[in-house]
KEMARLUM-430420 format. One record per residue: residue number from 1; x, y, z of N, C-alpha, C in turn. Coordinates in nm, 4 decimals. Each point is the difference from the previous one (the first is absolute). Layout:
// residues N
resi,n.xx,n.yy,n.zz,ca.xx,ca.yy,ca.zz,c.xx,c.yy,c.zz
NUM,X,Y,Z,X,Y,Z,X,Y,Z
...
//
This chain:
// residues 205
resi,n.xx,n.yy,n.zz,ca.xx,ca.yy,ca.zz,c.xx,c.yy,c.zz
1,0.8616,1.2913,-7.6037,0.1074,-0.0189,0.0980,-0.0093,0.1012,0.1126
2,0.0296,0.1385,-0.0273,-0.0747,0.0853,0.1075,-0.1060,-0.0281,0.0489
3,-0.1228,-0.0475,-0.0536,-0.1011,-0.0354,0.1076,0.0031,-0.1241,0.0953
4,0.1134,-0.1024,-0.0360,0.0447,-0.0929,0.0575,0.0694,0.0236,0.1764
5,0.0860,0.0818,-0.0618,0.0836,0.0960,0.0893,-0.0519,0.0792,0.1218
6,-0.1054,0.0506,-0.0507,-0.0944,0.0804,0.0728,-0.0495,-0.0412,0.1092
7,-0.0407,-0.0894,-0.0715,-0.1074,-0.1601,0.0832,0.0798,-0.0254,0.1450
8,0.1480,-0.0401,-0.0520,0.1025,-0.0747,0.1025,0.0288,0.1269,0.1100
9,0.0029,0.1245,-0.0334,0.0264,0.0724,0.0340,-0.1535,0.0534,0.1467
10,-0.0642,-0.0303,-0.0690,-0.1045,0.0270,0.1129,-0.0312,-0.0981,0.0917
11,0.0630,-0.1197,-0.0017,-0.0228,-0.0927,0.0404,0.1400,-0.0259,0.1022
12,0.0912,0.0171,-0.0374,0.1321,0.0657,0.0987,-0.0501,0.0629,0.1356
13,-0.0255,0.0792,-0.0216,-0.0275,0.1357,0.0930,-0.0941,-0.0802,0.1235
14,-0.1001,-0.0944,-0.0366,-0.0867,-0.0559,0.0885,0.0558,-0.1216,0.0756
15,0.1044,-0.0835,-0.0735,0.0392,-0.0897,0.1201,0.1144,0.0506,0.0696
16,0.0654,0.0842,-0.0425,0.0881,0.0647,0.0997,-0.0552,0.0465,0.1404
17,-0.0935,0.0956,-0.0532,-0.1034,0.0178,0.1178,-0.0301,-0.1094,0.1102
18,-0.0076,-0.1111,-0.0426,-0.0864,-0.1355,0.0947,0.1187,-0.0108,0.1115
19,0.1629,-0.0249,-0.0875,0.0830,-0.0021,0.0664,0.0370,0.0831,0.1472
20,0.0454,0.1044,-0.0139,-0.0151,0.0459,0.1186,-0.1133,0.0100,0.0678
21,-0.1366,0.0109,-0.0694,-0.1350,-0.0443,0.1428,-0.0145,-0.1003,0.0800
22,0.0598,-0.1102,-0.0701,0.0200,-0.1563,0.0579,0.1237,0.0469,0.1212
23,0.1218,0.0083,-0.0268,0.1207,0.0924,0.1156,-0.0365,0.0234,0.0549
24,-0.0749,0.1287,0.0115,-0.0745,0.0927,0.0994,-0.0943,-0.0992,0.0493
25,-0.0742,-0.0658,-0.0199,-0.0542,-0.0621,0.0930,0.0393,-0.1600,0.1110
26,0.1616,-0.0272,-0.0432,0.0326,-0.0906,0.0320,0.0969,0.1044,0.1079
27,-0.0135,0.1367,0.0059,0.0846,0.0659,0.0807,-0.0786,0.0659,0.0853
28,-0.1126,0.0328,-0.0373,-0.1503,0.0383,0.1105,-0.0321,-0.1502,0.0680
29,0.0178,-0.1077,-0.0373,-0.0402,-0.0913,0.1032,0.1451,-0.0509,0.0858
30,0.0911,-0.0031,-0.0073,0.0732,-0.0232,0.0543,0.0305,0.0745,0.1366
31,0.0085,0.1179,-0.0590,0.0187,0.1528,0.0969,-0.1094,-0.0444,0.1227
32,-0.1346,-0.0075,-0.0587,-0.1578,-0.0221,0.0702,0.0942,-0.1400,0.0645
33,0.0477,-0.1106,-0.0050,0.0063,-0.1427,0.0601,0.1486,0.0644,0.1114
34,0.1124,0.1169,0.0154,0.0542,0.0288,0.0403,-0.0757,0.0691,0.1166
35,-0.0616,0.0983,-0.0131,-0.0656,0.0804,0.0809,-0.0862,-0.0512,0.0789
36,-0.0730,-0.1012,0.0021,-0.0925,-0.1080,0.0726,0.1081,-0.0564,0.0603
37,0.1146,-0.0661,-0.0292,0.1078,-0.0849,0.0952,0.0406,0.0887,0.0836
38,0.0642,0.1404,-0.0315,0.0099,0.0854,0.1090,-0.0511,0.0414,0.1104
39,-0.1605,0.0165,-0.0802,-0.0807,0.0744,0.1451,-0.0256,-0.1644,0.1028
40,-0.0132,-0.1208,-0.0808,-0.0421,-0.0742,0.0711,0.1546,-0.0716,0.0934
41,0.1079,0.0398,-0.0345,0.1294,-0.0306,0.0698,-0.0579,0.1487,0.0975
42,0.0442,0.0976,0.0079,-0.0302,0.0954,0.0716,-0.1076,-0.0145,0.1016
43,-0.1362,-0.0540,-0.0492,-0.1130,-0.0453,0.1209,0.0208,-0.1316,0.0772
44,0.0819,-0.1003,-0.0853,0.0584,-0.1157,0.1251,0.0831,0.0148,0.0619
45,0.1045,0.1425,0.0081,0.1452,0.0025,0.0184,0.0177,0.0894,0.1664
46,-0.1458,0.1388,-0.0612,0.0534,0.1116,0.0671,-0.1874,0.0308,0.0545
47,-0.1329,-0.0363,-0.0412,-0.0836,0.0266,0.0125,-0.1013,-0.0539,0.1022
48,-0.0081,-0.1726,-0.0542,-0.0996,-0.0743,0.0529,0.0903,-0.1336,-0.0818
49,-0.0662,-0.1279,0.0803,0.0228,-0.1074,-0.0437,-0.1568,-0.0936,0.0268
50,-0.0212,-0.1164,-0.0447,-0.1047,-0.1215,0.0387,0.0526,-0.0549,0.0615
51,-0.0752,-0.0598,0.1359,0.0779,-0.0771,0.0387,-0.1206,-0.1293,0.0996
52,0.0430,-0.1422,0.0126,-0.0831,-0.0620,0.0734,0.0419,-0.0225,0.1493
53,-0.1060,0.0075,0.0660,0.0164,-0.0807,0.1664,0.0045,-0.1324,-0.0143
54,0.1347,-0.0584,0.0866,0.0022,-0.1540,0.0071,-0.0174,-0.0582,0.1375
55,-0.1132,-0.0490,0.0101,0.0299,-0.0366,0.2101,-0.0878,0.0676,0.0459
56,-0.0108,-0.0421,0.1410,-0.0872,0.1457,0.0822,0.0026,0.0922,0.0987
57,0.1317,0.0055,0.0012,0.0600,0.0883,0.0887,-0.0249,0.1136,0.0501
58,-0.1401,0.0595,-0.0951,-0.0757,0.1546,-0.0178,-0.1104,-0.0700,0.0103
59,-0.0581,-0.0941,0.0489,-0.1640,-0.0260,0.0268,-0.0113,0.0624,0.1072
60,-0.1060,0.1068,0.0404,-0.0664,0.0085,-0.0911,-0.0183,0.0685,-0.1422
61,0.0797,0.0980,0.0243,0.0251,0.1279,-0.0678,0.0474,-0.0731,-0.1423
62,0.0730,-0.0843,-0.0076,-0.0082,-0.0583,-0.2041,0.0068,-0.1673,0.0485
63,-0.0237,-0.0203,-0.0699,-0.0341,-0.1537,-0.0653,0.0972,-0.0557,-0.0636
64,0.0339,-0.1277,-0.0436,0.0764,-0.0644,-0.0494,-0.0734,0.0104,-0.1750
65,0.1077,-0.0089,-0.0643,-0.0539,0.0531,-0.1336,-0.0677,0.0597,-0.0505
66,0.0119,0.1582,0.0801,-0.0360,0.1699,-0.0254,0.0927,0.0548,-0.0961
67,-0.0815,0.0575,-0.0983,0.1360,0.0901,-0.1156,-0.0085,0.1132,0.0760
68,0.1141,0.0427,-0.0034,0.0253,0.1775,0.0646,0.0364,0.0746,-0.1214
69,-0.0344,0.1153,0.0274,0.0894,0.1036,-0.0828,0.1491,0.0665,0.0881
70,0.0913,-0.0311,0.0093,0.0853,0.0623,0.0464,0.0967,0.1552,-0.0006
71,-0.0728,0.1364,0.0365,0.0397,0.1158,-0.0604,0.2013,-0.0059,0.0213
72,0.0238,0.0930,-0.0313,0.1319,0.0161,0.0452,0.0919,0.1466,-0.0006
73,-0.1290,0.0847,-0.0483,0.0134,0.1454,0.0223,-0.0103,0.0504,0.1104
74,-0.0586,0.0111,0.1123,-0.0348,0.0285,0.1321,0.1081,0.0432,0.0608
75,0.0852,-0.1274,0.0032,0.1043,-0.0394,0.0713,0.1642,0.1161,-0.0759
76,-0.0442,0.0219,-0.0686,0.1282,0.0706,-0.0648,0.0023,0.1726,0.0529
77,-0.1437,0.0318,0.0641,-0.0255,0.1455,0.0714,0.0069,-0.0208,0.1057
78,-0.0502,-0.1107,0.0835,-0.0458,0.0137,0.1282,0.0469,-0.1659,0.0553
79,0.0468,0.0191,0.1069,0.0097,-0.1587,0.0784,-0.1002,-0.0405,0.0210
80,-0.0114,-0.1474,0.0186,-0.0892,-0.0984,0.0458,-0.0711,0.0486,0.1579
81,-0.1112,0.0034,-0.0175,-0.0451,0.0288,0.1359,-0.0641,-0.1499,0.0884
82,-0.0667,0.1009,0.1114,0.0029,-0.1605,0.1003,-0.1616,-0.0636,-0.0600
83,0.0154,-0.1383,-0.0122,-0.1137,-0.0913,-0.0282,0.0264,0.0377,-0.1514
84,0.0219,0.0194,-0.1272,0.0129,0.0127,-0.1178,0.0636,-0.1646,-0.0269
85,-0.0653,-0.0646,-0.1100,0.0267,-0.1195,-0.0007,0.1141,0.0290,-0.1634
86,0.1237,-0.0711,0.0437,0.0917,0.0070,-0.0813,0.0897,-0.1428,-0.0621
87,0.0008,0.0183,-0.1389,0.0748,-0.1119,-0.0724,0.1735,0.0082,0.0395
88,0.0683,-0.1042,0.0593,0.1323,-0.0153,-0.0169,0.0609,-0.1359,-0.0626
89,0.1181,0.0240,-0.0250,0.0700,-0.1781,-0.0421,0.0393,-0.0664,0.1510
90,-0.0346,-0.1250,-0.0415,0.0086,-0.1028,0.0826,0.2160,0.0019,0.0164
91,0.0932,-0.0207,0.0415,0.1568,0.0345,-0.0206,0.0461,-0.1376,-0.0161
92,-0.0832,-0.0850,0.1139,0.0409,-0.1748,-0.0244,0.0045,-0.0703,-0.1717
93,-0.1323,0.0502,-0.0513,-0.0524,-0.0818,-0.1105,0.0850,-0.0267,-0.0663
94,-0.0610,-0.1377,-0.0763,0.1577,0.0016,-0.0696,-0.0588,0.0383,-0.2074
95,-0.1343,0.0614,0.0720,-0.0443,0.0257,-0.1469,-0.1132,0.1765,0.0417
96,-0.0201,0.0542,-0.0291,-0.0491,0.1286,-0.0255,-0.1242,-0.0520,0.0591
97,0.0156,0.0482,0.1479,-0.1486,-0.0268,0.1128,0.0071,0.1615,0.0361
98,-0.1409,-0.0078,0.0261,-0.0289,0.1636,0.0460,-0.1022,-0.0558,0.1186
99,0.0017,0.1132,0.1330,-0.0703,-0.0281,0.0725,-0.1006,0.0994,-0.0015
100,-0.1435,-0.0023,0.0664,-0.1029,0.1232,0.0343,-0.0320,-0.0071,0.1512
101,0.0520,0.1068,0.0645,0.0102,0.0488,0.1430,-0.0932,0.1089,0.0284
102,-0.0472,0.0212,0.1485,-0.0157,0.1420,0.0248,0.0889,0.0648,0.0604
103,0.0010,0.1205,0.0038,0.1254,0.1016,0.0600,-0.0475,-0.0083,0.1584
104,0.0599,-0.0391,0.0998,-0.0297,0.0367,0.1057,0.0828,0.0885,0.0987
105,0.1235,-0.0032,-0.0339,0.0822,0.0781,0.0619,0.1110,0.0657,-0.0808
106,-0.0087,0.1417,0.0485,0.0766,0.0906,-0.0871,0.1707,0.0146,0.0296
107,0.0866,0.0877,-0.0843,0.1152,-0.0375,0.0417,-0.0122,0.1387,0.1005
108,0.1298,-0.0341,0.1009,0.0495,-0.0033,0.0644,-0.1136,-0.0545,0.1730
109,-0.1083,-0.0374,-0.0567,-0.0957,-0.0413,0.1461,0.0960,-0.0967,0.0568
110,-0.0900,-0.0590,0.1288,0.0308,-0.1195,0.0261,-0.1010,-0.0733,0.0212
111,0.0114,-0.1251,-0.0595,-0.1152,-0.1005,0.0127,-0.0234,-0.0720,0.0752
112,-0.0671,-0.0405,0.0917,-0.0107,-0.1319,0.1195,-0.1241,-0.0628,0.0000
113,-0.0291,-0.1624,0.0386,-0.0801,-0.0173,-0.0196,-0.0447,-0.1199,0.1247
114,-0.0688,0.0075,0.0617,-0.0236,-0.0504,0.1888,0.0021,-0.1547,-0.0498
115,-0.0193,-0.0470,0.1094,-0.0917,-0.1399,-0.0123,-0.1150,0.0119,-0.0066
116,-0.0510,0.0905,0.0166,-0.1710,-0.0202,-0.0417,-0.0362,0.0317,-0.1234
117,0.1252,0.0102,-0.0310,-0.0392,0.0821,-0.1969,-0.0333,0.1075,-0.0042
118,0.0583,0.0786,0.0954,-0.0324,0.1804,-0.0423,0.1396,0.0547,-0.0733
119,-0.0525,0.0990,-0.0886,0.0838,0.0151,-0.0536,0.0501,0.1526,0.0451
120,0.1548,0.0724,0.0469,0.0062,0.0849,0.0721,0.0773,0.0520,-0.1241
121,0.0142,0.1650,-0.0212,0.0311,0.0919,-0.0883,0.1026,0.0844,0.1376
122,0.1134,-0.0260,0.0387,0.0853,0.1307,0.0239,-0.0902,-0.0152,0.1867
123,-0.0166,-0.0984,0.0077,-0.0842,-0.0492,0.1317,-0.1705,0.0298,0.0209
124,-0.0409,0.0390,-0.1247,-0.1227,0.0130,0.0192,-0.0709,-0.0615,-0.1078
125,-0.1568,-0.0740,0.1204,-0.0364,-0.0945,-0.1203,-0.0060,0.0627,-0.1309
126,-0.0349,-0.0765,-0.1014,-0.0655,0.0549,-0.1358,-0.1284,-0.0350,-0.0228
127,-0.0523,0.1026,-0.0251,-0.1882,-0.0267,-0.0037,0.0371,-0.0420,-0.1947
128,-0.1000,-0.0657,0.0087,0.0041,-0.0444,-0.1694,-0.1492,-0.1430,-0.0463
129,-0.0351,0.0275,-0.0986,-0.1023,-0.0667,-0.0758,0.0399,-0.1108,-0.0627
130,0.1051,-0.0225,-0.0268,0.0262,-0.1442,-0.0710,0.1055,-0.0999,0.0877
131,-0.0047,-0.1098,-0.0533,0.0482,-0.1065,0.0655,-0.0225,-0.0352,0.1871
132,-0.1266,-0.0387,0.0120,-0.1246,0.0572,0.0902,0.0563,-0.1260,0.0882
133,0.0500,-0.1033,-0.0438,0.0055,-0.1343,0.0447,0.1077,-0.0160,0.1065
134,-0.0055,-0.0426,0.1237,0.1020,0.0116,0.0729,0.1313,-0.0562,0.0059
135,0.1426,0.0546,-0.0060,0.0915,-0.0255,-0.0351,0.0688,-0.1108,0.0680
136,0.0312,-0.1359,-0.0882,0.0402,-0.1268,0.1261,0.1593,0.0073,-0.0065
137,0.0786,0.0558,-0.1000,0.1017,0.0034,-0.0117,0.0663,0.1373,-0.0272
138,0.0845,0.0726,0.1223,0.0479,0.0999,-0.0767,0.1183,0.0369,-0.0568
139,0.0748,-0.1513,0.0154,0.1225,-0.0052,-0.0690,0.1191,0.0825,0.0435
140,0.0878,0.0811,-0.0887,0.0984,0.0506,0.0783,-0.0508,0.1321,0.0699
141,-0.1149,0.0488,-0.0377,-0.0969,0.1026,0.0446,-0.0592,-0.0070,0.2026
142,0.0488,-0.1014,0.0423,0.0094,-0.0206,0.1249,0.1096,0.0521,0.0713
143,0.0870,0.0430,-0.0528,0.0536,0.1021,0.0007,0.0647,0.1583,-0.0847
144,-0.0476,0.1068,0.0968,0.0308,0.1165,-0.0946,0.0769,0.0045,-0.0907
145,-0.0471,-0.0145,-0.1628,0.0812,0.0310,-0.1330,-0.0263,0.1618,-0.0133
146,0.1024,0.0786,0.0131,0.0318,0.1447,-0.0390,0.0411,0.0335,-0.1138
147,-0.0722,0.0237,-0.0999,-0.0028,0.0455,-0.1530,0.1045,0.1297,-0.0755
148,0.0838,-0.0889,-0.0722,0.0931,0.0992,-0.0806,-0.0946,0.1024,-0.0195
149,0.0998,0.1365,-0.0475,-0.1122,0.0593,-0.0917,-0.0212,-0.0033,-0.1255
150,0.0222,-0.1514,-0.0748,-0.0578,-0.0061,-0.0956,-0.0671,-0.1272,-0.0270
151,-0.0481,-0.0466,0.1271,-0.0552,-0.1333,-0.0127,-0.1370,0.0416,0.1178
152,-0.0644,-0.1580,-0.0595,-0.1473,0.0103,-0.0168,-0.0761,-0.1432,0.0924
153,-0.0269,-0.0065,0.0421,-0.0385,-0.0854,0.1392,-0.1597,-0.0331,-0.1070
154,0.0056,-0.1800,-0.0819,-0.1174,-0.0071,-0.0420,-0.0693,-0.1434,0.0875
155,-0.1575,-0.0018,-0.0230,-0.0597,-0.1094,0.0254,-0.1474,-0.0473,-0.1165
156,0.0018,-0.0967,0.0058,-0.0785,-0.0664,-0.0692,-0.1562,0.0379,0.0779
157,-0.1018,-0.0031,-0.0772,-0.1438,-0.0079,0.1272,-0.0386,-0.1261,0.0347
158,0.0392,-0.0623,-0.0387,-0.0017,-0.1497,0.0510,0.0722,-0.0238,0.0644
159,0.0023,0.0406,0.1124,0.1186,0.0157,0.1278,0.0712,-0.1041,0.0742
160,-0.0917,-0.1349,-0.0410,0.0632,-0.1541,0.0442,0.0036,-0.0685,-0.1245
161,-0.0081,0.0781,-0.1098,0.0504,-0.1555,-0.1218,0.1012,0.1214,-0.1109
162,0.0478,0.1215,0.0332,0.0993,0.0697,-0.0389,0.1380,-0.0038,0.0400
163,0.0606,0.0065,-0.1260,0.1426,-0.0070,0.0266,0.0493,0.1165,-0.0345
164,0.0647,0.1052,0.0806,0.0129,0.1309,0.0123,0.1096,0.1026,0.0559
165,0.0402,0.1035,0.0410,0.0592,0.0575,0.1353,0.0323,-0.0746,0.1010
166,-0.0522,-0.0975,0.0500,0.0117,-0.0672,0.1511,0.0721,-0.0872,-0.0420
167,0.0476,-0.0284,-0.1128,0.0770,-0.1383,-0.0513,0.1214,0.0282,-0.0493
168,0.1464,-0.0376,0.0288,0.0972,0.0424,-0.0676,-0.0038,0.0151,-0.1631
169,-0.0524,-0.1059,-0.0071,0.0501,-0.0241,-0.1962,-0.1125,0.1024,-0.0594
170,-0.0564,0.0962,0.0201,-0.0930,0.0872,0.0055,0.0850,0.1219,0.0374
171,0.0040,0.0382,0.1689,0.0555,0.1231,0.0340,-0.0141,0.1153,-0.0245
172,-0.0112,0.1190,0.0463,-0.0222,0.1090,-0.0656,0.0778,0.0500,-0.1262
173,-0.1315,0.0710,-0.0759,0.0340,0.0468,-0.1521,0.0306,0.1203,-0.0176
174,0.1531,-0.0344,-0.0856,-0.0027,0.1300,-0.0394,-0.0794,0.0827,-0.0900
175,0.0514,0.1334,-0.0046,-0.1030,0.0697,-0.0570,0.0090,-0.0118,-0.1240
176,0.1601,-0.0132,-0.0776,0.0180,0.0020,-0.1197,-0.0646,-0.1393,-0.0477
177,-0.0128,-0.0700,0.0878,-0.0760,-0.1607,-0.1100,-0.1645,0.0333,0.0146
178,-0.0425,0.0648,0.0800,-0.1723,0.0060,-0.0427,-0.0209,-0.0272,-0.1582
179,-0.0416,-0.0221,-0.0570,-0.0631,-0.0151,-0.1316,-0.0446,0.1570,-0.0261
180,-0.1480,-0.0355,0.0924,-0.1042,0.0974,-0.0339,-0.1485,-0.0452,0.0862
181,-0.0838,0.0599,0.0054,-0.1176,-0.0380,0.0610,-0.1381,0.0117,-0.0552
182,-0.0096,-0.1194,0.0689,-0.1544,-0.0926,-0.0548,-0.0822,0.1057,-0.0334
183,-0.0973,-0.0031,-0.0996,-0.0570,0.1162,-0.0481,-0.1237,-0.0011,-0.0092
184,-0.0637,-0.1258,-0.0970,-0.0965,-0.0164,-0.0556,-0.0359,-0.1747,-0.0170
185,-0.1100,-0.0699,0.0368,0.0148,-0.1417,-0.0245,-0.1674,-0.0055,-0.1315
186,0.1094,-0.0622,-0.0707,-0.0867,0.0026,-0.1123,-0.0711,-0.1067,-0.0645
187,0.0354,-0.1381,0.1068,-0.0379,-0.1365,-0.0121,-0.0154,-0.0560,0.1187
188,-0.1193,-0.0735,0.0937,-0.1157,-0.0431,-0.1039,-0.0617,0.1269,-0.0131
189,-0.0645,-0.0087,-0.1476,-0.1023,0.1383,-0.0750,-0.1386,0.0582,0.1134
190,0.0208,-0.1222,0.1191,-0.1035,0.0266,0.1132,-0.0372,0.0816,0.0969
191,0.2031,0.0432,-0.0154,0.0396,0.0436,0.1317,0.1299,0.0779,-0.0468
192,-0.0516,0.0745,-0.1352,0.0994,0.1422,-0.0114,-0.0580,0.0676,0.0931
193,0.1559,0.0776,0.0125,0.0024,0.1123,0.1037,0.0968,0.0651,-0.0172
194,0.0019,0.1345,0.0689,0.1422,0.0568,0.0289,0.0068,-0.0334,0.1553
195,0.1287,-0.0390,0.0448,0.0614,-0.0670,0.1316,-0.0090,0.0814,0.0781
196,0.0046,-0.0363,0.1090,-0.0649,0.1361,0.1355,0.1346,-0.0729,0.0488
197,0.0508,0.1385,-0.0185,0.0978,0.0387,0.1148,0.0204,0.1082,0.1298
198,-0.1143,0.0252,-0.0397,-0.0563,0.1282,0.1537,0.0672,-0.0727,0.1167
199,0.0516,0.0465,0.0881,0.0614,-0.0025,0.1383,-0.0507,0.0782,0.0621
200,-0.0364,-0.0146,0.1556,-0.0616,0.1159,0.0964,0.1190,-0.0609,0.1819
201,-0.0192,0.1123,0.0679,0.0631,-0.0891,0.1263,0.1158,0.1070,0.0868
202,0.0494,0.0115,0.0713,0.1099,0.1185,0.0547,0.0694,-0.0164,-0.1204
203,0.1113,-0.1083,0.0207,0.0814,0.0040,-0.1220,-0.0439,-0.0246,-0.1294
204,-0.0643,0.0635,-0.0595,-0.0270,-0.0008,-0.1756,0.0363,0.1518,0.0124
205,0.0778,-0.0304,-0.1742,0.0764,0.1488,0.0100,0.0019,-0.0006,-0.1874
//
């Protein structure tokens, strides 16, 4: 009978054991499936997002069904500067539209834009590398728009098939709706890059 006893007795001690290792590991993976939702809420929230081009409003500079990386740290040290291409919400939509602009005019400038499609900064042209194509429409930009100081004078580089700044339902952006700016295009696999946003010209600042 004691050696019976014995038996049960050593045999106790070992599935108790299993018990809490099984716990502990249903509490190490959980914790691990918490901590992945965090950092990855934290990197869509406050970091970077994916995001696609729809249209071509940025030909040449993006393409219609380009993945971006969208940062969103930048913007939390430093304002948007001029030509920096930036994500905002569309305000009409009646569903979660985001637009991709370039920065062309800063706040408090003033923007004007001729009939010949020059584009004037505070009355002086703006020397600049993108959206090369001559402007057929300059919308309410035919006459001087003078920039809050917290709004943002944008245009598309596709300067005749963009809907933008020169258009009411567009209008200048505020600063608090920027998203964040275009960062990195990571699709097609042909034509990764990091996005050139270099600006040169009197007014680049």
């Amino acid at each position: 009978m004691d050696k019976e006893m014995n038996t049960k007795e050593a045999i106790m001690p070992e599935d108790q054991e299993q018990k809490p290792s099984l716990i502990n590991e249903i509490i190490q993976l959980v914790t691990y499936i918490l901590v992945i939702f965090v950092i990855t809420f934290v990197i869509l929230h406050f970091v970077g997002q994916r995001t696609m081009v729809s249209g071509s409003s940025m030909e040449d500079t993006l393409s219609d069904g380009d993945n971006l990386i969208v940062e969103k740290i930048s913007y939390r040290f430093n304002d948007p500067e001029r030509f920096d291409i930036i994500i905002f919400p569309y305000k009409y939509a009646t569903k979660p539209t985001y637009y991709i602009k370039r920065v062309i005019g800063l706040p408090g400038e003033t923007v004007y834009i001729d009939a010949d499609g020059n584009i004037f900064i505070n009355g002086e042209l703006l020397e600049e590398k993108y959206g090369l194509a001559t402007i057929m429409n300059p919308g309410r930009a035919a006459e001087p728009i003078t920039l809050g100081e917290d709004e943002f004078f944008v245009m598309g580089d596709n300067r005749n098939g963009s809907e933008d700044s020169r258009f009411n339902d567009v209008g200048n952006i505020k600063r608090d709706d920027i998203v964040g700016r275009a960062w990195v295009r990571i699709f097609p696999f042909n034509e990764i890059c990091v996005l050139d946003h270099d600006y040169y010209g009197e007014h680049a600042r």
